[in-house]
Structures are given as C-alpha cells and as structure tokens.
C-alpha positions as CSV (number, residue, x, y, z in Angstrom):
1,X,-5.8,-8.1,-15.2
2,X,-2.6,-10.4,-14.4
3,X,-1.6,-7.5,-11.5
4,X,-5.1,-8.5,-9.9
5,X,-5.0,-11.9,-9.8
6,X,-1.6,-11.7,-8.8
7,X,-2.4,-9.1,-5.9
8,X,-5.5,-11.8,-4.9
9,X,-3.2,-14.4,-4.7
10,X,-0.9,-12.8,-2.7
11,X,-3.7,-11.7,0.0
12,X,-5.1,-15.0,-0.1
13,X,-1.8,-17.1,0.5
14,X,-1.0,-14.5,3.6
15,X,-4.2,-14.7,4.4
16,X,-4.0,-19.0,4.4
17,X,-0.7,-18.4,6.2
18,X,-2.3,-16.5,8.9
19,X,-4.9,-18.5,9.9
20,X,-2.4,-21.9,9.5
21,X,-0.4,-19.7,12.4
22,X,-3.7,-18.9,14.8
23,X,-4.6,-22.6,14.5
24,X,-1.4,-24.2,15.1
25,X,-0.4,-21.9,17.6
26,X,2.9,-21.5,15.6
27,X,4.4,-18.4,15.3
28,X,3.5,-16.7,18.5
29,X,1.4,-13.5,18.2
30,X,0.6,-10.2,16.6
31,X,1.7,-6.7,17.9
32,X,-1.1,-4.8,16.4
33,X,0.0,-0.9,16.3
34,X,-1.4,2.1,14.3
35,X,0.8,4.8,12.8
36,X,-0.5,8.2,11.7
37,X,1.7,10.1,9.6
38,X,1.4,13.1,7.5
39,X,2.4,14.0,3.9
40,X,3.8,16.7,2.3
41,X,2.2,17.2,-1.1
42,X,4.4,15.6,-3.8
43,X,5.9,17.9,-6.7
44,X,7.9,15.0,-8.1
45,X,5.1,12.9,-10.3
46,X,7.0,11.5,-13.1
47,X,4.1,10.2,-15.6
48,X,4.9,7.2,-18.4
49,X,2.8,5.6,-20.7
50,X,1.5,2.0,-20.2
51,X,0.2,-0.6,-22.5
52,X,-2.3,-1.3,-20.2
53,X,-4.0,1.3,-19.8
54,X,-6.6,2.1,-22.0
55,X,-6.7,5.4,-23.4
56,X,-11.1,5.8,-22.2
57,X,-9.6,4.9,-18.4
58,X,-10.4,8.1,-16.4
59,X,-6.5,8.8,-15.6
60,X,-5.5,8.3,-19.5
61,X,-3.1,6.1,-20.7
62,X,-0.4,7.1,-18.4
63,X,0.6,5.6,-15.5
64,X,3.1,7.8,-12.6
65,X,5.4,7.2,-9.9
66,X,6.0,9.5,-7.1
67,X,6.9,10.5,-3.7
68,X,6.9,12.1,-0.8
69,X,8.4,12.9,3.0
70,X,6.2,11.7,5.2
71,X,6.7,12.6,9.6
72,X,4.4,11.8,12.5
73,X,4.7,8.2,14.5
74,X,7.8,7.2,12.2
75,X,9.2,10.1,9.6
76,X,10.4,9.0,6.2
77,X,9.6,9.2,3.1
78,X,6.4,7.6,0.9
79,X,7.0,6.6,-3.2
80,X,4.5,5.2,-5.0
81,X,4.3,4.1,-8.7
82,X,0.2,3.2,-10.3
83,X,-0.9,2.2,-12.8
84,X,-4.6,2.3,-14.6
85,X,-5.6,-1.2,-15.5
86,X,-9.3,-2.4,-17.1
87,X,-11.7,-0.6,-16.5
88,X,-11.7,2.2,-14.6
89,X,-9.5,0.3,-11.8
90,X,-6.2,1.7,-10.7
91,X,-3.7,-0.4,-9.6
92,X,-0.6,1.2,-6.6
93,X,2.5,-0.6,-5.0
94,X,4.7,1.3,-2.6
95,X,6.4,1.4,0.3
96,X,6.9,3.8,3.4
97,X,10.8,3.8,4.3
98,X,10.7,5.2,7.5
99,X,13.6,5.8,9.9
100,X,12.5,2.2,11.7
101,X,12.0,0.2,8.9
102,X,10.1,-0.5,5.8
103,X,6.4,-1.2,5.1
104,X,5.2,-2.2,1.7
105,X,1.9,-1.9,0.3
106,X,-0.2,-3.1,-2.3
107,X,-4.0,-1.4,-3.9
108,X,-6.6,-1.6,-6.1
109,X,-9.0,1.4,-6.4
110,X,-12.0,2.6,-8.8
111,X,-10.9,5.7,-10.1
112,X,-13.8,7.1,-8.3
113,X,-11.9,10.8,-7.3
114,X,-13.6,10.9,-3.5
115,X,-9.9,11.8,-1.8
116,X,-10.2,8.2,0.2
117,X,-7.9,4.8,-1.1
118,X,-7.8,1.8,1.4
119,X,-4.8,-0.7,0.6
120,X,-2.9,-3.4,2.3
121,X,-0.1,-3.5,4.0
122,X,2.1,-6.7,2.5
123,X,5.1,-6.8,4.7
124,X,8.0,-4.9,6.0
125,X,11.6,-4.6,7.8
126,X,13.0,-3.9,10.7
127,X,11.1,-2.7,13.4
128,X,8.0,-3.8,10.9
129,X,9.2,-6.9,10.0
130,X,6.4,-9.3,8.7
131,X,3.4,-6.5,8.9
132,X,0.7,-7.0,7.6
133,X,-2.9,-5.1,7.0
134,X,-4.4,-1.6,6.0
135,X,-3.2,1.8,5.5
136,X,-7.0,4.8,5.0
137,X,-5.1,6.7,2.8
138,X,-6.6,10.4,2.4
139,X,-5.5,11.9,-0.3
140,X,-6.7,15.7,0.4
141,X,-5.3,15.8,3.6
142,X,-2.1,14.1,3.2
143,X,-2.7,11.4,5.7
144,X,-2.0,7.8,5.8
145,X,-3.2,5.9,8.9
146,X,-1.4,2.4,9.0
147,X,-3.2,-0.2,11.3
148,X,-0.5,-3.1,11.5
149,X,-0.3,-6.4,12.6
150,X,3.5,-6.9,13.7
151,X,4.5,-10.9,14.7
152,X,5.8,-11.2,17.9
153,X,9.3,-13.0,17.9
C-alpha cells in the first residue's frame, strides 16, 4: 500500500510541477514524441519472495525481475522488477536504456491477464531528459509504444 501512495504522490507532484510550468510560462515547452519498439521475449525471469504479497494474490507470493533487448525507434535493452501488492494489484518500476538515453517508468495493474498494461513514464536522460507520460505495453506482442513529453531546453 506504501508503493501506491508513494507512486500517487509522485504523479501528482509532477503533475503540480507541470501545470506551475504551463502557467508561468517557465520552462519553455514540451517535445512530445512517440517511440515504438519491439521486444524479444525474456528468458531471464529471476522470481523472489515478497512479504507483501499475499499468498491468495493471483501471481503468488513471488515477486520477479527481468529483462529484455528491445530495437525499433531507439534499440536497448528493457528490465523490469514487480511486485504483487493488496489485492490483486501488481505493482512494476523499470527503465528502457536505450542507446540515446534512459526512460524510467512506473505501474500499477490488476492482475487481470488481458496481454495490455498502461504505465507512466517518470523521467529520463540524455536525449530523454525530463520525459514524462505513458508507455501501452502489450505483453503478447512484445510491444511497448512510449508517447513522451520531452522539455524543450
């Protein structure tokens, strides 16, 4: 419950941010782009039991960490660590470190198996320095579509 709050409070204060810039006029402008890239399916899971979890969640008691080269608009590789919290929630941070920088997200899902996760994108480096937004992740497919919102320096 602590990783939700803390996940909502971390939207909401780049969220507050945000709209402080647009009003002020501080800051300058986003760069919105959209990156498709393309997974290959990982072999690495590494599972580990969590306190947290509780043992009636639909993924066990066990959270995992993984990942994976990813190539299309950027090529890199995608690792991922989640965890099942209360509920039937499951709880992913990550990052994509990709040839042009990094991009760091952040996700709460039901455990609802329908091959679809949307999460935000919390920030990044280098070329992707500041991003924020949403990465449709598809999970049959291998796909992760990243629609960012780059500031302009």
């Amino acid at each position: 419950m602590k990783g939700l709050v803390g996940i909502a409070v971390l939207l909401g204060i780049v969220g507050t941010v945000l709209g402080v810039m647009a009003l002020t006029g501080g800051g300058g402008g986003f760069e919105e782009e959209t990156l498709t890239l393309e997974g290959e399916e990982a072999t690495d899971r590494v599972e580990f039991p969590v306190e947290t979890a509780e043992g009636s969640h639909p993924f066990g008691a066990d959270a995992w960490t993984q990942s994976r080269a990813v190539s299309g608009d950027d090529e890199g590789t995608q690792v991922i660590t989640c965890v099942p919290v209360a509920g039937e929630i499951v709880e992913c941070t990550g990052a994509f470190i990709l040839e042009d920088g990094e991009i760091e997200i952040e996700g709460s899902e039901p455990a609802a198996d329908d091959g679809q996760a949307t999460s935000a994108i919390v920030g990044g480096t280098g070329e992707y320095a500041g991003a924020v937004g949403e990465v449709d992740i598809d999970f049959d497919a291998h796909t992760f579509t990243l629609d960012l919102h780059i500031p302009e320096d």
